[in-house]
PDB file with SEQRES, HELIX, SHEET and CRYST1 records, atoms N, CA, C and O in Angstrom:
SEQRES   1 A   81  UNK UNK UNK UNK UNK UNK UNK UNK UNK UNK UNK UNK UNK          
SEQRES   2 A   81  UNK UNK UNK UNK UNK UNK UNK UNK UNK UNK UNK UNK UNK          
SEQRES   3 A   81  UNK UNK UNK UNK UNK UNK UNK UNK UNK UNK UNK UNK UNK          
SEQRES   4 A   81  UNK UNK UNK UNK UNK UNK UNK UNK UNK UNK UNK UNK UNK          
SEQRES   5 A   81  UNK UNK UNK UNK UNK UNK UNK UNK UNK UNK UNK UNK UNK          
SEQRES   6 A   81  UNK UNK UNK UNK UNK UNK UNK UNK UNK UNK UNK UNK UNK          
SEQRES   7 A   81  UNK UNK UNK                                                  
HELIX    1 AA1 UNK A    5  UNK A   17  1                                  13    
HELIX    2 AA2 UNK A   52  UNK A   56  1                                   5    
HELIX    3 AA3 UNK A   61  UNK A   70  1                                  10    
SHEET    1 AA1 3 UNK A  26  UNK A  33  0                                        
SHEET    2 AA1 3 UNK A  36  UNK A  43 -1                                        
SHEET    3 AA1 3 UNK A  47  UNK A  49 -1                                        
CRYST1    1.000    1.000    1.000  90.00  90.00  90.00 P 1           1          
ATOM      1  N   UNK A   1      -1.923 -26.912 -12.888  1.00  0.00           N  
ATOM      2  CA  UNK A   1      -1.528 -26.532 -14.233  1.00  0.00           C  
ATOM      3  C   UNK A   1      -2.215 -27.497 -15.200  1.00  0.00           C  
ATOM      4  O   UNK A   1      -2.532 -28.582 -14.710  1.00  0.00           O  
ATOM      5  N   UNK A   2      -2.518 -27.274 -16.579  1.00  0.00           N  
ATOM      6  CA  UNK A   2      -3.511 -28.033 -17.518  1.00  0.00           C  
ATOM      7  C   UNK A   2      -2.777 -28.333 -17.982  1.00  0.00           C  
ATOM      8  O   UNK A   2      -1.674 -27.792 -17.914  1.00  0.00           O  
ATOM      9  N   UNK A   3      -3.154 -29.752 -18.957  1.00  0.00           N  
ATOM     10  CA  UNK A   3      -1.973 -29.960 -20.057  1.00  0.00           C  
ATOM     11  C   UNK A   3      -1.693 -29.610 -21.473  1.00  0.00           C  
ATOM     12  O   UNK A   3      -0.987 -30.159 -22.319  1.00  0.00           O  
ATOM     13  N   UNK A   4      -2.685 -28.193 -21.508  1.00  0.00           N  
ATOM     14  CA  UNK A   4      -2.536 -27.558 -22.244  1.00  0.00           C  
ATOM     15  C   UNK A   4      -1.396 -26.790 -22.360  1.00  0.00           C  
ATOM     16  O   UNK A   4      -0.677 -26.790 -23.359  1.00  0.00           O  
ATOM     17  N   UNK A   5      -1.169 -25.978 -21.124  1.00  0.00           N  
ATOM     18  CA  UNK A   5       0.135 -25.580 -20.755  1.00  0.00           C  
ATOM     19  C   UNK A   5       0.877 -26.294 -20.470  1.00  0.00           C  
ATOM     20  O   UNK A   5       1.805 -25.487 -20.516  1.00  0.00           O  
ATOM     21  N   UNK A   6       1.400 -27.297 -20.151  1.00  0.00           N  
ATOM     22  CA  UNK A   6       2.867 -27.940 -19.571  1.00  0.00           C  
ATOM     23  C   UNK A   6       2.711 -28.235 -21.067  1.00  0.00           C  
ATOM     24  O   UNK A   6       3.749 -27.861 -21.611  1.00  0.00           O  
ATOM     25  N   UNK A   7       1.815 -28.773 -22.009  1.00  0.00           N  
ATOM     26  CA  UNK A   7       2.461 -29.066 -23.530  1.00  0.00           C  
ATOM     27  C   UNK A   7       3.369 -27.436 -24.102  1.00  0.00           C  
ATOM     28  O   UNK A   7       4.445 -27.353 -24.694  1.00  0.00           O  
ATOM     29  N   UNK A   8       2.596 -26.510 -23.722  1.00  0.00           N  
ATOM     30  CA  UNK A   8       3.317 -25.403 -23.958  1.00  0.00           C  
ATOM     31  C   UNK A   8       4.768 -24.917 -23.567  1.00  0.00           C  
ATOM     32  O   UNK A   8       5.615 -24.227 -24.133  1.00  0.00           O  
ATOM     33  N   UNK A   9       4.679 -25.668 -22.181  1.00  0.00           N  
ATOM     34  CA  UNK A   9       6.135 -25.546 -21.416  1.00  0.00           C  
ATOM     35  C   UNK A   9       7.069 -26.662 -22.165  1.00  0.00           C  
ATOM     36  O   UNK A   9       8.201 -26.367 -22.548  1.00  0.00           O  
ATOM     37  N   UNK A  10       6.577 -27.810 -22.323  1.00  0.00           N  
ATOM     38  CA  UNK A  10       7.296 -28.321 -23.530  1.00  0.00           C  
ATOM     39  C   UNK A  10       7.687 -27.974 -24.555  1.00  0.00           C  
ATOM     40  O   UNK A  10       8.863 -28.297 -24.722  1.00  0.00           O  
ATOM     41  N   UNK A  11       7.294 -27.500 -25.283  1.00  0.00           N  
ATOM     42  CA  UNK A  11       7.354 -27.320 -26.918  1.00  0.00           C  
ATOM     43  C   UNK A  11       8.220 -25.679 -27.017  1.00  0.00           C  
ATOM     44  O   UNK A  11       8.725 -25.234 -28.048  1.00  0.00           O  
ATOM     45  N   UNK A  12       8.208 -24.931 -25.552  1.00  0.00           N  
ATOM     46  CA  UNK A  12       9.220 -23.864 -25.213  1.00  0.00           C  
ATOM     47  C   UNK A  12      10.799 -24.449 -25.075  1.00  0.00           C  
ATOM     48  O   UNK A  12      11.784 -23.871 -25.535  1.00  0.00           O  
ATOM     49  N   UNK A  13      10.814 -25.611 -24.404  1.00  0.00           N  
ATOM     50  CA  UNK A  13      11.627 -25.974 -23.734  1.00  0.00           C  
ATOM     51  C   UNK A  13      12.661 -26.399 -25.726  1.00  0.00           C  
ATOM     52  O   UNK A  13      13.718 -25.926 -26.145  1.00  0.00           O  
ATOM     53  N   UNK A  14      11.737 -27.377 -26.364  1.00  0.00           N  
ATOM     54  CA  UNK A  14      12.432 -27.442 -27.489  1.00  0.00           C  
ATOM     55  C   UNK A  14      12.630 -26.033 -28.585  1.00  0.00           C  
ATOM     56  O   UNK A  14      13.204 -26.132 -29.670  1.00  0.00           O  
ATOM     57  N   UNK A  15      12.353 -25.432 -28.340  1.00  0.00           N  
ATOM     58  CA  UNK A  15      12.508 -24.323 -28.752  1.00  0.00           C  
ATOM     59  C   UNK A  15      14.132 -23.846 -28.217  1.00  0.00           C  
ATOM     60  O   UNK A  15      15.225 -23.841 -28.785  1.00  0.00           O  
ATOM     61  N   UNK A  16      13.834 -23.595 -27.321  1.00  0.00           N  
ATOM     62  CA  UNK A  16      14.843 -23.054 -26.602  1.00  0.00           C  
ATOM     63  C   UNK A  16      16.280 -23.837 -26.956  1.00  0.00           C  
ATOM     64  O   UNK A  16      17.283 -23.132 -26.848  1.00  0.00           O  
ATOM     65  N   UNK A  17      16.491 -25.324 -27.397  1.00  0.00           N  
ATOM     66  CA  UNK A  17      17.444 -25.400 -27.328  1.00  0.00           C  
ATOM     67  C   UNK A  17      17.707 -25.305 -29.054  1.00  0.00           C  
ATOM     68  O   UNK A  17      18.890 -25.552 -29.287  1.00  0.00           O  
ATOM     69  N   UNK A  18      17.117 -25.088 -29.993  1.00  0.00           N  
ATOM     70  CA  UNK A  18      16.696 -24.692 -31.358  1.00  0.00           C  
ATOM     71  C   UNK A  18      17.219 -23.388 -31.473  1.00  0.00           C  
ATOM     72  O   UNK A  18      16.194 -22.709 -31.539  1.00  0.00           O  
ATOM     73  N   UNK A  19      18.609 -22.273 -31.566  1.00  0.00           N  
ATOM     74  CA  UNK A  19      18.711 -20.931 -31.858  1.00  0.00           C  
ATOM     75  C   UNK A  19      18.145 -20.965 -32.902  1.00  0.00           C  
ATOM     76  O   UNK A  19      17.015 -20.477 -32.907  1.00  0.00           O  
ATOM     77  N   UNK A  20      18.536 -21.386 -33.843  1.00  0.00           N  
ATOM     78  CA  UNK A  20      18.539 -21.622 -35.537  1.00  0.00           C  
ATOM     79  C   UNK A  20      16.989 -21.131 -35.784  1.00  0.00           C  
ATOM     80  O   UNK A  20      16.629 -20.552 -36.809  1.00  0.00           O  
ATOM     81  N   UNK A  21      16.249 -21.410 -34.830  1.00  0.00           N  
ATOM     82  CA  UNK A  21      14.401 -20.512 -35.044  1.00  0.00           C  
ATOM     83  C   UNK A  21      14.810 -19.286 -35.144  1.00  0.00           C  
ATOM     84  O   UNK A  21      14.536 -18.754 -36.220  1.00  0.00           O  
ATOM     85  N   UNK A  22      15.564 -18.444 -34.132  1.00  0.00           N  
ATOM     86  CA  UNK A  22      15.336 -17.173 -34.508  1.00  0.00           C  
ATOM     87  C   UNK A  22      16.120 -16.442 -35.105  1.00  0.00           C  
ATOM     88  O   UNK A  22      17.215 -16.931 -35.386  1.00  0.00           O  
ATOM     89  N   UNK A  23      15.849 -15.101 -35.481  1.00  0.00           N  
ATOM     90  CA  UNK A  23      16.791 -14.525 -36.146  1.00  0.00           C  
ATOM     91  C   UNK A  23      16.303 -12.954 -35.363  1.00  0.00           C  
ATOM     92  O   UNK A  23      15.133 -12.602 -35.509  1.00  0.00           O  
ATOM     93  N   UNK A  24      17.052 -12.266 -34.729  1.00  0.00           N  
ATOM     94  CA  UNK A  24      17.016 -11.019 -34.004  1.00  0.00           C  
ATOM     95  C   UNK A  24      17.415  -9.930 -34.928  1.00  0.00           C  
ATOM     96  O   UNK A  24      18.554  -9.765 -35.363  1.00  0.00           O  
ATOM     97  N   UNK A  25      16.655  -9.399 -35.118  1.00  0.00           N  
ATOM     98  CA  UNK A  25      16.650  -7.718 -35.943  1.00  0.00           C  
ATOM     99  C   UNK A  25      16.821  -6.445 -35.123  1.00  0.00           C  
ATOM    100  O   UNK A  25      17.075  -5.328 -35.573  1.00  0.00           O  
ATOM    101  N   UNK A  26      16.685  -6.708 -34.154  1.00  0.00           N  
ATOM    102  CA  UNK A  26      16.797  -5.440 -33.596  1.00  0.00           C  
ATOM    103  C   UNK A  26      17.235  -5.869 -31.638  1.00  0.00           C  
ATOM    104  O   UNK A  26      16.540  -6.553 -30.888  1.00  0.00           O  
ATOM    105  N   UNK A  27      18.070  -5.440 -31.429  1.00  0.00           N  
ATOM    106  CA  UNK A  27      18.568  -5.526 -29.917  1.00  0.00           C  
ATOM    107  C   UNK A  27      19.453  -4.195 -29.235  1.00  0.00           C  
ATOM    108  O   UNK A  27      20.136  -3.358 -29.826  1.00  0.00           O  
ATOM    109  N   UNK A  28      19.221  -4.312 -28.042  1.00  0.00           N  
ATOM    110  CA  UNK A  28      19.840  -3.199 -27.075  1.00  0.00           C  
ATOM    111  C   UNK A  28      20.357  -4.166 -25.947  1.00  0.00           C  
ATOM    112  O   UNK A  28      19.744  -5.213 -25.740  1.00  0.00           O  
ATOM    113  N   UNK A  29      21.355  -3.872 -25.292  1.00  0.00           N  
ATOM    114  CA  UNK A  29      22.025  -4.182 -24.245  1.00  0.00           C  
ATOM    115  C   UNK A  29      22.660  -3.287 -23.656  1.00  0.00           C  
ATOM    116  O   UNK A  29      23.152  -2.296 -24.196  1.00  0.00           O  
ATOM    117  N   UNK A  30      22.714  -3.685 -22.021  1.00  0.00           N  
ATOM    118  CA  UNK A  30      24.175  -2.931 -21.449  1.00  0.00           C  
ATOM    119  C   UNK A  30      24.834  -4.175 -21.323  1.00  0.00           C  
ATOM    120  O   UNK A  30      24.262  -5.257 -21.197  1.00  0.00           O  
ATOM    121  N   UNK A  31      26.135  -3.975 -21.363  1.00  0.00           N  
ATOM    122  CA  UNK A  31      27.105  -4.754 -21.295  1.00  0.00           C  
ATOM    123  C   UNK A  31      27.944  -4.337 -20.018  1.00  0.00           C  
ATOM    124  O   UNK A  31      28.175  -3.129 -20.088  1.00  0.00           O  
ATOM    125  N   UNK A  32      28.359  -4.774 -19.138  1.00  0.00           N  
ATOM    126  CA  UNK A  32      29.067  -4.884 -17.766  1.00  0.00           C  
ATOM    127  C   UNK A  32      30.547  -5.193 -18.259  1.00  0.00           C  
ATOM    128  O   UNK A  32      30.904  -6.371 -18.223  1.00  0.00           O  
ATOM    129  N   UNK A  33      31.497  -4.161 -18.747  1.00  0.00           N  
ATOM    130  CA  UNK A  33      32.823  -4.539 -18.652  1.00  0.00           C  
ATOM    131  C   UNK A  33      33.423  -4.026 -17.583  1.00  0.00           C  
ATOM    132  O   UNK A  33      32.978  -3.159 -16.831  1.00  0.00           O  
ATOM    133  N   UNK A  34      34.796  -4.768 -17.515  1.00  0.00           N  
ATOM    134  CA  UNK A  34      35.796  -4.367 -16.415  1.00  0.00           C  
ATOM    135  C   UNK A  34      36.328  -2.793 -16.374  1.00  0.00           C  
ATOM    136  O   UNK A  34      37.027  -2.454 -15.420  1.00  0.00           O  
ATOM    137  N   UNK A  35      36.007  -1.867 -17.375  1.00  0.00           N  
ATOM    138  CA  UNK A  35      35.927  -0.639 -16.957  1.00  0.00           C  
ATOM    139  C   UNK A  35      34.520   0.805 -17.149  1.00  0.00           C  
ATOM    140  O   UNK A  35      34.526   2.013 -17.385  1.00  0.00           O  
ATOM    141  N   UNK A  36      33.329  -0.422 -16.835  1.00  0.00           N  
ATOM    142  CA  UNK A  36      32.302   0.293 -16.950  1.00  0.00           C  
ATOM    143  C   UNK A  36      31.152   0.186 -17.506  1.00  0.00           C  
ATOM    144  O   UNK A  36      31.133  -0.995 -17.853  1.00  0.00           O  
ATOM    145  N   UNK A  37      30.131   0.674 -17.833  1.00  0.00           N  
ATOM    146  CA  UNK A  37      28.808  -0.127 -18.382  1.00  0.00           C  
ATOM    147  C   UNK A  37      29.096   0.212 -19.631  1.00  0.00           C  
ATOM    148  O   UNK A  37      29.873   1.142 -19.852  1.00  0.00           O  
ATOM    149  N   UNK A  38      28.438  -0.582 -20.751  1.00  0.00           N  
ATOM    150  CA  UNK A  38      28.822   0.296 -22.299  1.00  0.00           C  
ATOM    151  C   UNK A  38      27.381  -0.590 -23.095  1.00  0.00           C  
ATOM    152  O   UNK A  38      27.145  -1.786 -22.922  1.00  0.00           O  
ATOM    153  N   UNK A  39      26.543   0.378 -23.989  1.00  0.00           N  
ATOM    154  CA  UNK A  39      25.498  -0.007 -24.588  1.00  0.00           C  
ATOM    155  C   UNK A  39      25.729  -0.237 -26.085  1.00  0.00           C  
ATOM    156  O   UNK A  39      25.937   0.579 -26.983  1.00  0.00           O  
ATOM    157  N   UNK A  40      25.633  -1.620 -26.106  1.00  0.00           N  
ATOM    158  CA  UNK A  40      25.482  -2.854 -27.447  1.00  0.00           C  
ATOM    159  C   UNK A  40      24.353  -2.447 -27.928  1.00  0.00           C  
ATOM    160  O   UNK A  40      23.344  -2.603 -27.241  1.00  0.00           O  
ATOM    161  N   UNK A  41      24.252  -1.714 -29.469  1.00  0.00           N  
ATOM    162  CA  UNK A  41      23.000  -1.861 -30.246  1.00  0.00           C  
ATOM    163  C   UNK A  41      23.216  -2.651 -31.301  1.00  0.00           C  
ATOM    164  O   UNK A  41      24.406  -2.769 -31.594  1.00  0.00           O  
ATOM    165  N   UNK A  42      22.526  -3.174 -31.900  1.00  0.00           N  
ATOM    166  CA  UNK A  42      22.066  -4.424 -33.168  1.00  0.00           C  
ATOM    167  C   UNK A  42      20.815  -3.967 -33.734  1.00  0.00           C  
ATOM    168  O   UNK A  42      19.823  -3.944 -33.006  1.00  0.00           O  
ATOM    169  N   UNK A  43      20.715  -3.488 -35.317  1.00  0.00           N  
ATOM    170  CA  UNK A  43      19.763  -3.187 -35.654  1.00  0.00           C  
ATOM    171  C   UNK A  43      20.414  -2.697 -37.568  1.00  0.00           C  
ATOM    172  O   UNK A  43      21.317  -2.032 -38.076  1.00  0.00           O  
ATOM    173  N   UNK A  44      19.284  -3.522 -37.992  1.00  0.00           N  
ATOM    174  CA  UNK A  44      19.365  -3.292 -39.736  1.00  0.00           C  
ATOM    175  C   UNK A  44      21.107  -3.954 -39.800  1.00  0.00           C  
ATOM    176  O   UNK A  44      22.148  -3.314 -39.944  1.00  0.00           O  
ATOM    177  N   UNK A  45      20.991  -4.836 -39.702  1.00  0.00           N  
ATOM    178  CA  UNK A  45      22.588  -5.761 -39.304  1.00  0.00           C  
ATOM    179  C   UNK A  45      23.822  -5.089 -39.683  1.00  0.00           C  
ATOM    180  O   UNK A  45      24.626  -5.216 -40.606  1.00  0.00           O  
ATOM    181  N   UNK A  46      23.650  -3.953 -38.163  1.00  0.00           N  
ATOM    182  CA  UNK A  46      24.837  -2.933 -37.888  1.00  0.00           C  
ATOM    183  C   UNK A  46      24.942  -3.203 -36.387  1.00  0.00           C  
ATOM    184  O   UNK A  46      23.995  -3.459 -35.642  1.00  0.00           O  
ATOM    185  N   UNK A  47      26.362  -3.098 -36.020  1.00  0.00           N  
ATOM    186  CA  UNK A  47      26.200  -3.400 -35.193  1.00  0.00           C  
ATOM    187  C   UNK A  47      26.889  -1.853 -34.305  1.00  0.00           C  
ATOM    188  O   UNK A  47      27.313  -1.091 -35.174  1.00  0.00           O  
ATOM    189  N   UNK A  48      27.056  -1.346 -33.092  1.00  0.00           N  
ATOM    190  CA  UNK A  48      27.230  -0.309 -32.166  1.00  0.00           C  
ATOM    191  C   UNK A  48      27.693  -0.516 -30.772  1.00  0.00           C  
ATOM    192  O   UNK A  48      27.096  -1.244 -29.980  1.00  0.00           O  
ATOM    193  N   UNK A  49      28.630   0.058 -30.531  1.00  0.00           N  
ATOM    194  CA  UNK A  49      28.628  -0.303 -29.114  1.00  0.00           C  
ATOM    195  C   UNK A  49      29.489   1.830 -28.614  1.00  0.00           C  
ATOM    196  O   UNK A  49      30.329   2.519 -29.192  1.00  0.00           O  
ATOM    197  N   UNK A  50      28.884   1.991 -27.692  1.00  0.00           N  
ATOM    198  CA  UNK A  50      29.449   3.322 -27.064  1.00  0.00           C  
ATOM    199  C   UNK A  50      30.696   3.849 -26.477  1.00  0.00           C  
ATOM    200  O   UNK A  50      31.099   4.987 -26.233  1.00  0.00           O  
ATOM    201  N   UNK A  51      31.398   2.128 -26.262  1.00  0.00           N  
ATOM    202  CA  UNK A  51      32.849   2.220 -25.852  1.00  0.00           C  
ATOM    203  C   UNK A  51      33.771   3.369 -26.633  1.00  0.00           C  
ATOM    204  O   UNK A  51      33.336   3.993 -27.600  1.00  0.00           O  
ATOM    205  N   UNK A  52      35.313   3.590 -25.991  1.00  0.00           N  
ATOM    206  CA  UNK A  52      36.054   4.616 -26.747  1.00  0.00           C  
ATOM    207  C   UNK A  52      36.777   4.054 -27.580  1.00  0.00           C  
ATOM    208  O   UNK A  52      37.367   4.589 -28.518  1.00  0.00           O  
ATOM    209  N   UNK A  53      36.766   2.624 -27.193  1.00  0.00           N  
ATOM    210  CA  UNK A  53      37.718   1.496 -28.707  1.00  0.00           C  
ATOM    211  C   UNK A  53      37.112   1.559 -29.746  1.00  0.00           C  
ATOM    212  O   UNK A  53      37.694   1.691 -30.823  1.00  0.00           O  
ATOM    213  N   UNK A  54      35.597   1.463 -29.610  1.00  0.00           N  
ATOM    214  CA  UNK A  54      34.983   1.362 -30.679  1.00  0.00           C  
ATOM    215  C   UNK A  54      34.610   2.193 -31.601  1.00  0.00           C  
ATOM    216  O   UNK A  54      34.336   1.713 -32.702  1.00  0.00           O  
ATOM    217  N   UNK A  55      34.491   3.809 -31.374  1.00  0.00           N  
ATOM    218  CA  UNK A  55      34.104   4.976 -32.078  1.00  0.00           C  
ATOM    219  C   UNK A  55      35.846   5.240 -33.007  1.00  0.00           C  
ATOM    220  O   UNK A  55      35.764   5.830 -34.085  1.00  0.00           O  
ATOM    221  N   UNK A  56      37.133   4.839 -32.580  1.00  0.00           N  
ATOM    222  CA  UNK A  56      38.106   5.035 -33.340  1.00  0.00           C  
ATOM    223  C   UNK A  56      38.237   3.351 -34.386  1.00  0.00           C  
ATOM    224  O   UNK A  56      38.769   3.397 -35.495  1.00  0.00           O  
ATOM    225  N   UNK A  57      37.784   2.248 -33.924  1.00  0.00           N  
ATOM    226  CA  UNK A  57      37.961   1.251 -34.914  1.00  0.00           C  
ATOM    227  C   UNK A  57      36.736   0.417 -35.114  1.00  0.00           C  
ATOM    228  O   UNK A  57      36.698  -0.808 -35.225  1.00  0.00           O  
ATOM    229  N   UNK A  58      35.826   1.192 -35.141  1.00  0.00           N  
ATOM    230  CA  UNK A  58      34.158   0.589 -35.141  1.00  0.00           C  
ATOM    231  C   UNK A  58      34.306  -1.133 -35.133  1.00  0.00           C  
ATOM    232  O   UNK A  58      34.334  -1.623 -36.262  1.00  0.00           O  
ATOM    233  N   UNK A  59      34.401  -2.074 -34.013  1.00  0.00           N  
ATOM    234  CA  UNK A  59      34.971  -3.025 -33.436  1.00  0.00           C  
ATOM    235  C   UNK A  59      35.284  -2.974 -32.468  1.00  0.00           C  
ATOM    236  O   UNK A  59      36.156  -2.126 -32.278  1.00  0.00           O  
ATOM    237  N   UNK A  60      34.756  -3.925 -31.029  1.00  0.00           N  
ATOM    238  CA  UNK A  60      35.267  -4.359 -29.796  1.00  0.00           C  
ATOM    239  C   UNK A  60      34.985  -5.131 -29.074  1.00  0.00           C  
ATOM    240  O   UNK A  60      33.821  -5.471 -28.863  1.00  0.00           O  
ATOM    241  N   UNK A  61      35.916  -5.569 -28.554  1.00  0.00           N  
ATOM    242  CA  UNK A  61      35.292  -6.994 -27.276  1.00  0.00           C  
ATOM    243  C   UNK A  61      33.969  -6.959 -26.859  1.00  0.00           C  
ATOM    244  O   UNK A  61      33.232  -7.922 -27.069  1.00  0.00           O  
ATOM    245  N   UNK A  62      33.550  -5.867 -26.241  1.00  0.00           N  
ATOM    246  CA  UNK A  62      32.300  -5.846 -26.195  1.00  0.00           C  
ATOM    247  C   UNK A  62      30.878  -6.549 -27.259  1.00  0.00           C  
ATOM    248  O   UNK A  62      29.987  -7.340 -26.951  1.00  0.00           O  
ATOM    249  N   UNK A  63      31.213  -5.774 -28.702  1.00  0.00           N  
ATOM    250  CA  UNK A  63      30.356  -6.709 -29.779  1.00  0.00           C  
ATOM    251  C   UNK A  63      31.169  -7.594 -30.536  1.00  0.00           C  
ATOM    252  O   UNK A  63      30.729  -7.906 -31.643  1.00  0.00           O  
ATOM    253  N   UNK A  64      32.131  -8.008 -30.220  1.00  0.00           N  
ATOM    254  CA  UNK A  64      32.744  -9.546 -30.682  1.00  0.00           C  
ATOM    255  C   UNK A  64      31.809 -10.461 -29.360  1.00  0.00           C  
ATOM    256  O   UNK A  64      31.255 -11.539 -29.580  1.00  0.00           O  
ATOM    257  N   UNK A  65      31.803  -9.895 -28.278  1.00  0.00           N  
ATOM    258  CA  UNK A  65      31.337 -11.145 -27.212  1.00  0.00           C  
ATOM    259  C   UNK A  65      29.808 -11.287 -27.920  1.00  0.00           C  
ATOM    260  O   UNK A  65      29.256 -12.279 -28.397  1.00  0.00           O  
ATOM    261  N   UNK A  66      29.438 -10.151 -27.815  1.00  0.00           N  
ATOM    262  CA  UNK A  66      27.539 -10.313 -28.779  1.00  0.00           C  
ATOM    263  C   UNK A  66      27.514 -11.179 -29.783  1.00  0.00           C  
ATOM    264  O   UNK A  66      26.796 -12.178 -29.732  1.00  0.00           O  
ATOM    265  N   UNK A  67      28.333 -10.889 -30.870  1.00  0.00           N  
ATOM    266  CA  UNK A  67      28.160 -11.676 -32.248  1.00  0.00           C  
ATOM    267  C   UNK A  67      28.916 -12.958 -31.861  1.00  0.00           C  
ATOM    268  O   UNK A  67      28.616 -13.793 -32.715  1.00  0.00           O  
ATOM    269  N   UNK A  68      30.012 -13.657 -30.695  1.00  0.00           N  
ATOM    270  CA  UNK A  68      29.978 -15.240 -30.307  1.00  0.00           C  
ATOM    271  C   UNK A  68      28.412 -15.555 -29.695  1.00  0.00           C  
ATOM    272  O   UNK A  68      27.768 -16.545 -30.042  1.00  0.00           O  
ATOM    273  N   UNK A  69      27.992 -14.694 -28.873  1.00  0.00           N  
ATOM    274  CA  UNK A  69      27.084 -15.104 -28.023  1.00  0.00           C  
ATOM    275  C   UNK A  69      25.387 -15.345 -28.858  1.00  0.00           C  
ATOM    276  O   UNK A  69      24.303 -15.914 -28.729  1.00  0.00           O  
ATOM    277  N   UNK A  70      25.847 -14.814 -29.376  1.00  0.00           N  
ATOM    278  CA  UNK A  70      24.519 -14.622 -30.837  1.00  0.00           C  
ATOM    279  C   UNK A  70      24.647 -15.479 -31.923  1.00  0.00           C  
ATOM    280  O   UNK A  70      23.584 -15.870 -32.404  1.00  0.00           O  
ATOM    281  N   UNK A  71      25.439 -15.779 -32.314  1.00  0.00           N  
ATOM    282  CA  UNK A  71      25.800 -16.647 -33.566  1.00  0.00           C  
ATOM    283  C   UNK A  71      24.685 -17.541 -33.858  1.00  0.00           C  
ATOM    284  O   UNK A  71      24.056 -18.303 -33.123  1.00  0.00           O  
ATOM    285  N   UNK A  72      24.580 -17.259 -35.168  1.00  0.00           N  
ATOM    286  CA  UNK A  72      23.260 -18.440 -35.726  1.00  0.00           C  
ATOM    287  C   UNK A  72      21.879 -17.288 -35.520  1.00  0.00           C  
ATOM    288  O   UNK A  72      20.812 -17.299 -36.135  1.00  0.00           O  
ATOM    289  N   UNK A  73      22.271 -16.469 -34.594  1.00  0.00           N  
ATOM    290  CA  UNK A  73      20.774 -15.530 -34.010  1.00  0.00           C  
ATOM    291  C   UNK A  73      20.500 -14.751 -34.841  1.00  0.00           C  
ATOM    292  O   UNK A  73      19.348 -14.795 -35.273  1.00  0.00           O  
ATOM    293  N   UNK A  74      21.427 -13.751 -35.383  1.00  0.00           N  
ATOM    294  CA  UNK A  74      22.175 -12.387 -36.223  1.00  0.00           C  
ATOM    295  C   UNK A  74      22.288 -13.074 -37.297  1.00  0.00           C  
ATOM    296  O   UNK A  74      22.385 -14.299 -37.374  1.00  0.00           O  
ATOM    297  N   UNK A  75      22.272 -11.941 -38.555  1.00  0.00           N  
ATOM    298  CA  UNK A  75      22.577 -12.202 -39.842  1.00  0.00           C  
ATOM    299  C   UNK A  75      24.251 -12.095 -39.762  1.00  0.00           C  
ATOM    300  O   UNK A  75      25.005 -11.354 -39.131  1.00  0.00           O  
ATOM    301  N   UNK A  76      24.476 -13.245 -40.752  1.00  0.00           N  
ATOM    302  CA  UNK A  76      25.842 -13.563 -41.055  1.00  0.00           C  
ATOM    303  C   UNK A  76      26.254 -12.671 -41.820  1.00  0.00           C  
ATOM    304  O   UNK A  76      27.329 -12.924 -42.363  1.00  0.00           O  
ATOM    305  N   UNK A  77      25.734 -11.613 -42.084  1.00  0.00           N  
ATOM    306  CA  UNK A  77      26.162 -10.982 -43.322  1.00  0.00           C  
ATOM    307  C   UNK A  77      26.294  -8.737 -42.105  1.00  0.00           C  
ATOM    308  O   UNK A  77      26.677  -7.604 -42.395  1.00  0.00           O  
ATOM    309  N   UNK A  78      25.681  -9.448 -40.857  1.00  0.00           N  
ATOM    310  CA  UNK A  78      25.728  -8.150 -39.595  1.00  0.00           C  
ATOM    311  C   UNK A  78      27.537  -7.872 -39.654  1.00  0.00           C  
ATOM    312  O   UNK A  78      28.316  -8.779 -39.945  1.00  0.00           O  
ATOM    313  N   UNK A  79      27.928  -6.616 -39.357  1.00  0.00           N  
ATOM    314  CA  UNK A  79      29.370  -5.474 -39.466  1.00  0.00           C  
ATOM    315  C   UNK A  79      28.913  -4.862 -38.366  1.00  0.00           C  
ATOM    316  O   UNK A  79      27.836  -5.069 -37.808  1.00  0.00           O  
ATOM    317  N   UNK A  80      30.008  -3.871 -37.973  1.00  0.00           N  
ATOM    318  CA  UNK A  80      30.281  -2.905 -37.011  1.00  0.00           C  
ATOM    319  C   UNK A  80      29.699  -1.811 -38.103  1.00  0.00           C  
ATOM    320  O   UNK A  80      29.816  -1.812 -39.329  1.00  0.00           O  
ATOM    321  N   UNK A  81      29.100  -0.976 -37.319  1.00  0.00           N  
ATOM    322  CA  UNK A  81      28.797   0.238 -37.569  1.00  0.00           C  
ATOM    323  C   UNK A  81      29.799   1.514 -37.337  1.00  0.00           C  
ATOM    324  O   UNK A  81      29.419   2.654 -37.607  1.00  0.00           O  
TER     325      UNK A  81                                                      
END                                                                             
């Protein structure tokens, strides 16, 4: 390996512990809950998820765990869709 790259693997590595660099505009997930797969979208800071909690109170565990797990990533100003 050169030390062109391991400087690269460095300067990833500080990155990585830096969220505050990015800011995510657009995301898809499946999410693995205890009663089934359910797909997390994030996009134009709305947020979605396919669950049946969520289509009656646009809100759920599912994208509360996203927006803890994201925080600092997402605009502070991202809602349920």
């Amino acid at each position: 390996m050169d030390s062109s790259f391991i400087k690269k693997i460095e300067k990833a590595k500080d990155y990585a512990v830096q969220p505050d660099r990015i800011k995510i505009k657009t995301y898809l997930a499946e999410f693995r809950g205890d009663n089934g797969n359910h797909t997390i979208t994030y996009e134009g800071e709305q947020w979605h998820c396919d669950c049946d909690y969520y289509v009656g109170r646009e809100n759920c565990t599912h994208v509360m765990a996203m927006q803890i797990m994201l925080e600092g990533m997402v605009s502070t100003e991202a809602v349920a869709s």
